[in-house]
N, C-alpha and C positions, 0 to 999 in steps of 0.2 A: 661874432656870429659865424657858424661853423658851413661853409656852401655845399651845400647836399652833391653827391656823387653818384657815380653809377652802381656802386655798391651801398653806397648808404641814399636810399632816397627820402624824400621832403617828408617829416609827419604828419600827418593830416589831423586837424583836433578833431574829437567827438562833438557833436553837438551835444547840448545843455538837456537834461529832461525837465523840462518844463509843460507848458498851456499848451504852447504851439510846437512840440516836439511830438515825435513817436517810436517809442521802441518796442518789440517785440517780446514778446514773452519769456525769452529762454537766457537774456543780455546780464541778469543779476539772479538766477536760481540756483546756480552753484550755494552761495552764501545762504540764502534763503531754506533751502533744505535742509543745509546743515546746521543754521541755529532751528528749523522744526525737531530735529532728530536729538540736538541736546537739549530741546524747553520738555521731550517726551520722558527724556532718560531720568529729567530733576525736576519730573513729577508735576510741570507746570502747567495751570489752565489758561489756553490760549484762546485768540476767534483767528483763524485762517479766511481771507478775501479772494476771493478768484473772479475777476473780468470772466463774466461767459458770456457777452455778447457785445460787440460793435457798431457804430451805424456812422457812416461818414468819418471826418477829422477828428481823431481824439489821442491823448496824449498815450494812451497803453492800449491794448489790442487782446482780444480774447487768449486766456491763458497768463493773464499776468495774474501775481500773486504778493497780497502781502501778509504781514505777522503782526499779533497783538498781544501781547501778554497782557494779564489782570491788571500788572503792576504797571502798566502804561509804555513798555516797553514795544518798540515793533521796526520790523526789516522788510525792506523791499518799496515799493513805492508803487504807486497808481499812476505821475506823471506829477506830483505835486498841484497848486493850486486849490480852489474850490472846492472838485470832485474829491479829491483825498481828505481834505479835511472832513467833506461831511461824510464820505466813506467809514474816517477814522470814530468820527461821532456814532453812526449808526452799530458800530463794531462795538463800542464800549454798552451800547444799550442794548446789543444781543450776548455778551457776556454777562452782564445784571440778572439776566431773566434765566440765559439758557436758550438751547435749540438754536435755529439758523434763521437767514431772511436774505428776500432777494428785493434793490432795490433799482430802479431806473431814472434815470438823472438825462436830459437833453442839458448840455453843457451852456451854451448859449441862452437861453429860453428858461431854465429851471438856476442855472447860477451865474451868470453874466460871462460866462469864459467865452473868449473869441477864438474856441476851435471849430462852436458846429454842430458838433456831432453829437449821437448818444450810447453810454454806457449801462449796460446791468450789470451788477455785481452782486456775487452770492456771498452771503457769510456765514460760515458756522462755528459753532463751540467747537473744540475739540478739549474733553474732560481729560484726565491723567489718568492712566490706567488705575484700577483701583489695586489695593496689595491686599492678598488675602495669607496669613501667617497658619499654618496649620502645625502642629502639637504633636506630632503621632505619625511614622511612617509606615505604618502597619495595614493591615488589610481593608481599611473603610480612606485610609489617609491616601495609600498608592491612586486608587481611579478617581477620587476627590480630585487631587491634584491634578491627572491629566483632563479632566476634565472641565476644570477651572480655569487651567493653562488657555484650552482650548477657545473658552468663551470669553477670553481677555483678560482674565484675570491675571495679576503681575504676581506669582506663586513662591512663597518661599517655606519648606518643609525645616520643623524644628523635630533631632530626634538625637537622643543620647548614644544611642546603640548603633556603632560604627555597621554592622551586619545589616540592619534596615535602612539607615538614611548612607545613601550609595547612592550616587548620582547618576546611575548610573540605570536605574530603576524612576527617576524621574526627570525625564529632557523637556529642558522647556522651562525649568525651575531651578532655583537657588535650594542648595542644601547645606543646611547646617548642623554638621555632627559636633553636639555639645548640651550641655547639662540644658533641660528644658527652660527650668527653673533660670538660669544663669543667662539664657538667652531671654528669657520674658522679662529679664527687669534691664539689660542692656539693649535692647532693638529699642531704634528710636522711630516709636508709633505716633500715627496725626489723627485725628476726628475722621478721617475716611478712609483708614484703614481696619480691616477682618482679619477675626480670630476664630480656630476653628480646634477645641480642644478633644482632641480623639487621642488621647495615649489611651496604653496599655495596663493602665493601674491608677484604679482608685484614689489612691494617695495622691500620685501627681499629680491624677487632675484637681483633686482639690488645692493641692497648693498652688498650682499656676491659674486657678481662675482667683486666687485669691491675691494676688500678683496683678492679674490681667483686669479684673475689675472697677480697678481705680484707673485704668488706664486709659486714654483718650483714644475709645474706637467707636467705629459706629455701629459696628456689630463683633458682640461676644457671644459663641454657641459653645454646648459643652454637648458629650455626645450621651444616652444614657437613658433609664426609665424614669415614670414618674417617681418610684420607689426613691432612687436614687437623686431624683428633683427633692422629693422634700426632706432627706437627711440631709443633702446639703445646702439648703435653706438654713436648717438648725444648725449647723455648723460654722456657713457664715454671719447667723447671729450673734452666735456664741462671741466669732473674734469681730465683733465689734462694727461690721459692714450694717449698713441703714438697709430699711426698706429698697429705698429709693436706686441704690446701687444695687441691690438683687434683682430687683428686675430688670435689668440691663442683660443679664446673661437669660439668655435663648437655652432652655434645656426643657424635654427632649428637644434635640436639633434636628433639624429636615421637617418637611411636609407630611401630613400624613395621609401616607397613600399605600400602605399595605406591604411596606418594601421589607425584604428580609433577607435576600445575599449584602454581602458588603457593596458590590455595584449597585444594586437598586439602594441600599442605606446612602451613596454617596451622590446619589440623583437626585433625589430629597434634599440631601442640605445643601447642594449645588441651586437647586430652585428655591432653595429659602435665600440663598445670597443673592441672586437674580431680583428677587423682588424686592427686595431691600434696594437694591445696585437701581432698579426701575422706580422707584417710589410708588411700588402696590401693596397695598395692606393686604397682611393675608390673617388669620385666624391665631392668636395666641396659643402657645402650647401651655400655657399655666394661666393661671388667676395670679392675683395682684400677690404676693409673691408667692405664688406655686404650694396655694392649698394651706400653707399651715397659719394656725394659728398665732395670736401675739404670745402666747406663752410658751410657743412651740409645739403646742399640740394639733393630732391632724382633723383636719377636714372631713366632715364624712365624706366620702368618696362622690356619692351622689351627689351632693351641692358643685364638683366639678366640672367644668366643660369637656364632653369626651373628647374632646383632642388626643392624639395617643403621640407616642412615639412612631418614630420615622423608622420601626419595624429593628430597630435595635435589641438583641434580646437586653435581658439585665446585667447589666454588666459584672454581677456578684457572680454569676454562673459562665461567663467568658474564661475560656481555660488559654492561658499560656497568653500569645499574641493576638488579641483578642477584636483589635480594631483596626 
């Protein structure tokens, strides 16, 4: 055993965090922050705990924090014992449902611990940012994206033509210049990922909604008139798509609300993702699949619901770069 010196003096242990310990808030946040900032980066659904209030002897102190991933994973501690475990309990049945909850525990009195004191602690979800994939770096795609950016959304622009997808034109987002097509069957999509198909051409939108429809999203829009809804109904009956997966694609895309620059177009579908993103129903832009009949023939117009387009012209008369 080595005799402490005037340069080296005695260690002194930490006390243990336990029942009858107290540490302060800021002792284990380093770690704590930095698995919050990689469970955000890898898309995971956590409940974050925060002590907001104290009363007497307790094992942690306003401003402590811990982590809960779905998977039962979690960092930081409350002081261990009682209060954490049913801390931990209360965390997995606000992750079941969603939204927050604040609970209040007198340590001694409500779970037998011989600190004392009482704790509140908040909890809430915190969901994965959602990804919204958009098709088209063109005039309806550019303020989509900043505006998406803006209200959370985790933004990644698909566009083949080195001249419009330039990152340079979109901060705040992932750009990927490369065949549309070639990125919609390589991006690896989840059930709560958004698609938002605005290219520039007819064709490709139809092959990449044809691509993107079997694809596990929670929402697919295409951008376009009703004209253009029910040609390409009949198209994707032709290659063999069900009812059932046609109506999955949102076309016209956006709200309708009278919009007609590509900013006002890209406000519209920004608030149809919003309420998707919120669980508000809003008004279908088509009937069960968008007017046409089983044999492919149309609808009279009149039996439709006027729903319109999000102020898109038709896309047949779009000259050059058209979205």
């Amino acid at each position: 055993m080595s005799i402490p010196t005037e340069d080296q003096p005695e260690p002194v242990a930490a006390p243990p965090v336990g029942v009858d310990s107290e540490v302060g808030p800021g002792d284990d946040d380093g770690l704590l922050w930095a698995t919050l900032a990689r469970w955000r980066a890898e898309h995971r659904r956590f409940a974050l705990l925060t002590v907001v209030e104290t009363r007497g002897s307790t094992p942690r102190k306003s401003g402590a924090h811990v982590l809960l991933s779905q998977d039962g994973e979690s960092v930081g501690t409350l002081g261990g014992g009682a209060i954490e475990y049913e801390a931990l309990e209360q965390a997995r049945a606000v992750l079941a449902r969603g939204g927050t909850a604040l609970f209040r525990r007198h340590l001694s009195q409500d779970l037998g611990m011989c600190c004392g004191g009482e704790m509140s602690i908040f909890i809430e979800t915190v969901e994965p940012r959602p990804r919204l994939f958009v098709f088209g770096a063109g005039y309806i795609g550019k303020p989509l994206v900043a505006m998406a950016t803006a209200c959370g959304f985790e933004v990644t622009v698909v566009d083949g033509r080195s001249e419009w997808a330039d990152p340079a034109r979109f901060p705040g987002a992932a750009v990927r210049c490369q065949d549309p097509e070639d990125a919609a069957r390589a991006l690896d999509l989840a059930v709560g990922d958004y698609a938002c198909v605005v290219s520039h051409d007819h064709a490709l939108d139809q092959r990449l909604v044809q691509i993107l429809i079997r694809r596990p999203l929670r929402f697919l829009g295409m951008i376009g008139s009703r004209a253009k809804q029910r040609r390409f109904v009949q198209r994707l009956r032709g290659h063999g798509h069900s009812d059932e997966e046609i109506a999955r694609l949102h076309t016209p895309l956006g709200l309708a609300i009278g919009a007609a620059t590509p900013e006002e177009i890209a406000v519209s579908v920004l608030a149809q993702l919003i309420a998707v993103r919120r669980g508000v129903s809003i008004a279908p832009g088509w009937e069960t699949p968008s007017g046409v009949g089983p044999a492919g023939e149309e609808v009279d117009p009149a039996a439709i619901r006027p729903a319109q387009s999000a102020g898109a012209p038709d896309p047949a008369t779009r000259e050059g770069e058209g979205s």
